[in-house]
BATI-883230 format. One record per residue: x negated, y negated, z negated of N, C-alpha, C, CB in turn; residue in three letters. Coordinates in steps of 0.1 Angstrom, whole numbers, plus 5000, padded with zeros to 4 digits. Glycine has a CB too. Layout:
// residues N
XYZXYZXYZXYZALA...
END
This chain:
// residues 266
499250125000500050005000499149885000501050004988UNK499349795012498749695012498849554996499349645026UNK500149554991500949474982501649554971501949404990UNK501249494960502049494948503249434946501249454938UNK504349504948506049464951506749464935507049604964UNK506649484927506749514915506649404904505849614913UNK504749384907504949294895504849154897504049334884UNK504349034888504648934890502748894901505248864874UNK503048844914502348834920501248714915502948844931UNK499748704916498648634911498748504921497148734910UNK498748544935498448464945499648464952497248504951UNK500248324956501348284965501148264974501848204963UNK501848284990501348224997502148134998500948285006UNK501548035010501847875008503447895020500047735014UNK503747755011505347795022505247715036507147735014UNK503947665037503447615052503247735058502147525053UNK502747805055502747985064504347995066501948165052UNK504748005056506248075054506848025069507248005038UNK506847925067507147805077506947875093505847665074UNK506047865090505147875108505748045112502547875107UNK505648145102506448285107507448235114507048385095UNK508748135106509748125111509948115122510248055108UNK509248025125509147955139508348025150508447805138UNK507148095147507048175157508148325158505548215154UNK508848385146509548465149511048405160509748525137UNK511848285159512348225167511948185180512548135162UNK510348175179509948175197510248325203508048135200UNK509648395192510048555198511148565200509748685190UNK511948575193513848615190513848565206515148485175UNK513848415215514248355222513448405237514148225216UNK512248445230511348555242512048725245509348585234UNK512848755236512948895234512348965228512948945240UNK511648915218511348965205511948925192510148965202UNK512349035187512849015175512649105164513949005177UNK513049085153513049185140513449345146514349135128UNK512549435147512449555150512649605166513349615141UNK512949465175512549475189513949475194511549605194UNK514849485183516349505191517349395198517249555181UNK518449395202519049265206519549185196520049275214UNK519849065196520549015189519748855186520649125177UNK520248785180520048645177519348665163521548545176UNK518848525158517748625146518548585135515748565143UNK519848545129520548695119521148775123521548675109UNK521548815137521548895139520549005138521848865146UNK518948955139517849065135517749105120516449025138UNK518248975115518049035100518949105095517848955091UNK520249135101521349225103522549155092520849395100UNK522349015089522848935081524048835089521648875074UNK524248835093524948765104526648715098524948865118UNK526748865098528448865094528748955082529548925107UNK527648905072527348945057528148885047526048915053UNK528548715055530048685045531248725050530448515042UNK531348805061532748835063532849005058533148815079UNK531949015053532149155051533349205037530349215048UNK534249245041535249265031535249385021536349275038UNK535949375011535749485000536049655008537149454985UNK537049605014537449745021536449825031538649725030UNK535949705038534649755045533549825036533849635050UNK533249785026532149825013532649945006531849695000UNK533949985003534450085001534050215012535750045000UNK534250195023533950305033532650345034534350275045UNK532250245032530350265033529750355021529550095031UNK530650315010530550374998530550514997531550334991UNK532350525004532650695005531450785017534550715012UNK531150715027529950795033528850815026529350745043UNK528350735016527250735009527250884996527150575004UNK528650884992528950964982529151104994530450904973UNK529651095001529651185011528451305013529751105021UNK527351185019526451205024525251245008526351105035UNK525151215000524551224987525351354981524751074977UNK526651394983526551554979526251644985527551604975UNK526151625000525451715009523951735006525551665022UNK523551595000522051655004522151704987520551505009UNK522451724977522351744965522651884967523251664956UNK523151974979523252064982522252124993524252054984UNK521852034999520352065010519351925009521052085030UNK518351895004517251765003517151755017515651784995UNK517051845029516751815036517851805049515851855036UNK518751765046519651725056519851595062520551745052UNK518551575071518251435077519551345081517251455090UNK520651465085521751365092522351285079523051465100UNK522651345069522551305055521751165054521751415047UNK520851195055519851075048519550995053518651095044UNK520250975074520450885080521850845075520150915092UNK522350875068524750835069523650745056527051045063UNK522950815048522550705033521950635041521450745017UNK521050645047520250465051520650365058519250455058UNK521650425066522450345073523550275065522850405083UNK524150325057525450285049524950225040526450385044UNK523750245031523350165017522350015024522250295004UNK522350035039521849935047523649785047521250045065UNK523749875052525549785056526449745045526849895064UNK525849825031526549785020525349665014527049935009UNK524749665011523949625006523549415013522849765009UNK523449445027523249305038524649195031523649375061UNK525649285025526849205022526449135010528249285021UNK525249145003524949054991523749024995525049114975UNK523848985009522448885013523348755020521148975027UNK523048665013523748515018522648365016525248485007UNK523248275028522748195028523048055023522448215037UNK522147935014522547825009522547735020521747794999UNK523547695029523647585037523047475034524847565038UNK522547395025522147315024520647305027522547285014UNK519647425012518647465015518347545027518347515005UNK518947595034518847725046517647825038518047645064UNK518147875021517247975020518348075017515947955010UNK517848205019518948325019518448375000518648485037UNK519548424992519448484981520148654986520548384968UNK519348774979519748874975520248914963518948924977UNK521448944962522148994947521149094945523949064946UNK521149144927520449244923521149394929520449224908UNK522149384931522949514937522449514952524649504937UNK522549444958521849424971520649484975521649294973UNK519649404963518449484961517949614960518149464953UNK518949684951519449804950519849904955519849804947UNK521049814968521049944979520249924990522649974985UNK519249824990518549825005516949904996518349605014UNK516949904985515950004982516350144981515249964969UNK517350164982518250304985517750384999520150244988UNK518350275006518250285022516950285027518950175029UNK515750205020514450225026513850385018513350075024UNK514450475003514150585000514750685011514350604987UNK516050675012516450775019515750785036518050755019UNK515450645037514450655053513550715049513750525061UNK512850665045511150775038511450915038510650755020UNK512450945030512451065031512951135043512951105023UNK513451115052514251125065512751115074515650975066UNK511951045070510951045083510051135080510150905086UNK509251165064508951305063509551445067508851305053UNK510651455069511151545072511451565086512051565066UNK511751445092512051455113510751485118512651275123UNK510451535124509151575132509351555146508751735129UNK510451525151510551425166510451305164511651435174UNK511251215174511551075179512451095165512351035196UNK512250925158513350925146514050835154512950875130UNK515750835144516750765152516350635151518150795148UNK516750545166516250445166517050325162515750435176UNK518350365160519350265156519250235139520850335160UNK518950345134518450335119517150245120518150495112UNK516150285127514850245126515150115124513950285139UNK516250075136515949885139516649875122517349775158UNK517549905118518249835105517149885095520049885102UNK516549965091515149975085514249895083514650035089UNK513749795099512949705098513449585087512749665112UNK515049555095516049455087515549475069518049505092UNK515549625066515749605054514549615045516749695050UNK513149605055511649595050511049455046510649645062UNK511949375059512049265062512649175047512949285076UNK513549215044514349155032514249155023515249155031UNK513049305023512249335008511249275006511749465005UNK510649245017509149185017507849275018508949115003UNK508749395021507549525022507249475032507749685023UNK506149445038504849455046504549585049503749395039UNK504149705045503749825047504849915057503549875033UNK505849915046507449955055507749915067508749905048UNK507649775070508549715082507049775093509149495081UNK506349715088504849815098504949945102503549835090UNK505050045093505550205094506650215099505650285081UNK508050155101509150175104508850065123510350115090UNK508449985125508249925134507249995147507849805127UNK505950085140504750155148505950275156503250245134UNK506750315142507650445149508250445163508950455142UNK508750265164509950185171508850185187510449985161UNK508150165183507050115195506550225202505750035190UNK506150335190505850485202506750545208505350605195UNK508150545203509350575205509950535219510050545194UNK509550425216510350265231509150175230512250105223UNK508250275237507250125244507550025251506350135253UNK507749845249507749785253507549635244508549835258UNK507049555253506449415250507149405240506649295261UNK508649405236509449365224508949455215510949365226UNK508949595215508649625200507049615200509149775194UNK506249615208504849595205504949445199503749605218UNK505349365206504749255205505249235185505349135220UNK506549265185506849255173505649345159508349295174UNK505249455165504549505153503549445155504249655152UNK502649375160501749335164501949205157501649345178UNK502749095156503649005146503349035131505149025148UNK503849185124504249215116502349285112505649295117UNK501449285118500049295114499449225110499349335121UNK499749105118499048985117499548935102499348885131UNK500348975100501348855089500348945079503748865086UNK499949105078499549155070498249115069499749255069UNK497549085077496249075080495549195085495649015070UNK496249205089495149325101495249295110495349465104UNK494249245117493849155128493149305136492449005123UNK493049415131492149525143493249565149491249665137UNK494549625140495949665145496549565153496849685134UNK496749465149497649345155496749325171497549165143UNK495249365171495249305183495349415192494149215186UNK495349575196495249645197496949625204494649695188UNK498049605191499449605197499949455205500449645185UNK499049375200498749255211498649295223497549185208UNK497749375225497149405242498149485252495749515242UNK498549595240499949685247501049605249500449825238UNK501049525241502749415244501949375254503549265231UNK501549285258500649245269500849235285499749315268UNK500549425284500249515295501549515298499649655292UNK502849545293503849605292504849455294503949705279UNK504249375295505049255298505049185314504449155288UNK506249165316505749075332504949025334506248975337UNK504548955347502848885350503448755346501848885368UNK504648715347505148585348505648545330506648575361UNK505548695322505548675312504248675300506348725311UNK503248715309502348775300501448615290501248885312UNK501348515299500848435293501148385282500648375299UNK502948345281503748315272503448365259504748355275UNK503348555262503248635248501848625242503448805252UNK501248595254499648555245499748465234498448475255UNK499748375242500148205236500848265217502148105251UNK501948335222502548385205502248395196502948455201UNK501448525202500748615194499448575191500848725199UNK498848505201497548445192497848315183496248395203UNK498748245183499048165171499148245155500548105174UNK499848395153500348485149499148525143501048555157UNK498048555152496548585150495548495141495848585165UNK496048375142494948235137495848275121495248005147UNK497448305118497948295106496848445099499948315108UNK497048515109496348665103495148645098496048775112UNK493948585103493048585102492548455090492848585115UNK493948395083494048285072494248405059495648155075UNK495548475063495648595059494548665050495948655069UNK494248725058492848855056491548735049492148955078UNK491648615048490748555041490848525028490748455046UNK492148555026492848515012492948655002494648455017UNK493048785016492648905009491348935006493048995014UNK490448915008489148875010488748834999488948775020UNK489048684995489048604982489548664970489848474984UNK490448744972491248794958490748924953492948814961UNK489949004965489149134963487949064956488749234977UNK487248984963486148924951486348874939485448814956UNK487748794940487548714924487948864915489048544919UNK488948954922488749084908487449144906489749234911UNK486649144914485549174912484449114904485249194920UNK484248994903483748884893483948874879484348774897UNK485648954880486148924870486249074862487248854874UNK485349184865484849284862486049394870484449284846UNK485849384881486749474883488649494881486149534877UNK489049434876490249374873490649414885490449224867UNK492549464887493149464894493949334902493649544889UNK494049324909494849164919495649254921494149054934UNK496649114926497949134936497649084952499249034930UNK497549154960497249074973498449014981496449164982UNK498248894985499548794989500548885002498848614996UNK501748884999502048945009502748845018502649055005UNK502048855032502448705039504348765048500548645056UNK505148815045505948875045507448805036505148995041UNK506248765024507148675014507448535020506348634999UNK509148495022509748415023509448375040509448325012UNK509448475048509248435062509948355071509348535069UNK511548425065512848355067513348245057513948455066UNK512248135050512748075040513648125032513147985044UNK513348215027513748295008514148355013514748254993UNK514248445022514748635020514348675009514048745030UNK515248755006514748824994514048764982513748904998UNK513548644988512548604966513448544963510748474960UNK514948534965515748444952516748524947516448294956UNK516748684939517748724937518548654922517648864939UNK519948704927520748654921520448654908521748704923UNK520748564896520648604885521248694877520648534882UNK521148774865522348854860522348794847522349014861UNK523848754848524348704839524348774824525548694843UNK524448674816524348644799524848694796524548534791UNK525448824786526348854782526648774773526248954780UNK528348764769528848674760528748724746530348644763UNK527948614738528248674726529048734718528048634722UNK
END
């Protein structure tokens, strides 16, 4: 694991990065890249779109598949069709307590929210250890959505590399290739740099350069900062760091503002 998701992180990154993801992921979205390479407008990639219309009755059905699909596997662990009906449903239940502050334009996750999109990225995990072909790619794309909203860096990478061997093309390269750089792996990122590249029109190829080497200069700020924080634990006799995960607040607060839970009354 590139990042410590858990505890309280040492090193922030600055919300001028945060910033600049945005805006290069919106040049992608508008190039045909987007969050996991799929269609859509970018809440539509973050699969948040029509997250306030989502109704109780809707969340009920999602529910009963999930209960559904959770006694099946309680009867077989490995019943991938299973553990796609959970990742996909604790994905669709979960996007409905992701909302956005109109004023600020930053999105909050409820703690339940949190809850079932960490549901949905276990039941993927386990679902990809066990498929030994092509994994499904409709899950894959809402997977990225829900790596994306965790701030896993590692996940949306692993779930995104899948997307790309699976469906080679400029859109999902160019996107994992995005999602490297943000980590700072500049050897990966340029590697899926080149294959987005190749795989892109001649009349498009310059464009994607242009992107993705902006994407590259953020990576390479990145991997400096990881750099810095491996030395100061080391200075500092070895001591464990948190390394920044540039992943945090891409979309202006995904995920870092969940809801609070309330006081109980005395």
């Amino acid at each position: 694991m590139l990042f410590d998701l858990r505890g309280k992180r040492r090193h922030v990154v600055q919300v001028s990065f945060a910033m600049l993801a945005l805006l290069f992921l919106v040049g992608f979205l508008g190039f045909g890249i987007g969050v996991g390479g799929g269609p859509g407008g970018i809440f539509d990639a973050l699969g948040i779109s029509n997250s306030s219309n989502s109704s109780g009755s809707a969340n009920a059905v999602y529910q009963d598949h999930i209960d559904k699909a959770n006694a099946k596997l309680a009867k077989n662990p490995k019943d991938t069709q299973a553990l796609l009906t959970v990742a996909n449903n604790e994905y669709l239940l979960g996007k409905s307590g992701v909302s956005q502050d109109q004023t600020t334009g930053q999105f909050t996750v409820t703690n339940d929210a949190h809850t079932n999109l960490g549901d949905a990225a276990d039941a993927w995990s386990k679902y990809l250890k066990l498929n030994k072909g092509n994994p499904d790619l409709n899950t894959a794309y809402n997977m990225v959505n829900v790596y994306v909203i965790l701030n896993d860096g590692p996940g949306a990478i692993k779930t995104q590399t899948a997307i790309a061997q699976a469906k080679p093309s400029q859109q999902s390269y160019g996107q994992l290739a995005f999602f490297q750089y943000l980590t700072g792996d500049i050897s990966g990122g340029d590697q899926s740099k080149d294959k987005a590249i190749s795989l892109a029109p001649k009349s498009q190829q310059k464009q994607l350069e242009t992107q993705l080497s902006q994407a590259r200069k953020q990576g390479l700020q990145v991997q400096k900062q990881q750099q810095q924080a491996k030395q100061q634990a080391k200075q500092q006799g070895g001591g464990s760091t948190t390394t920044p995960n540039p992943l945090q607040n891409p979309f202006g607060g995904v995920g870092a503002t969940p809801s609070p839970t309330p006081t109980p009354a005395p």
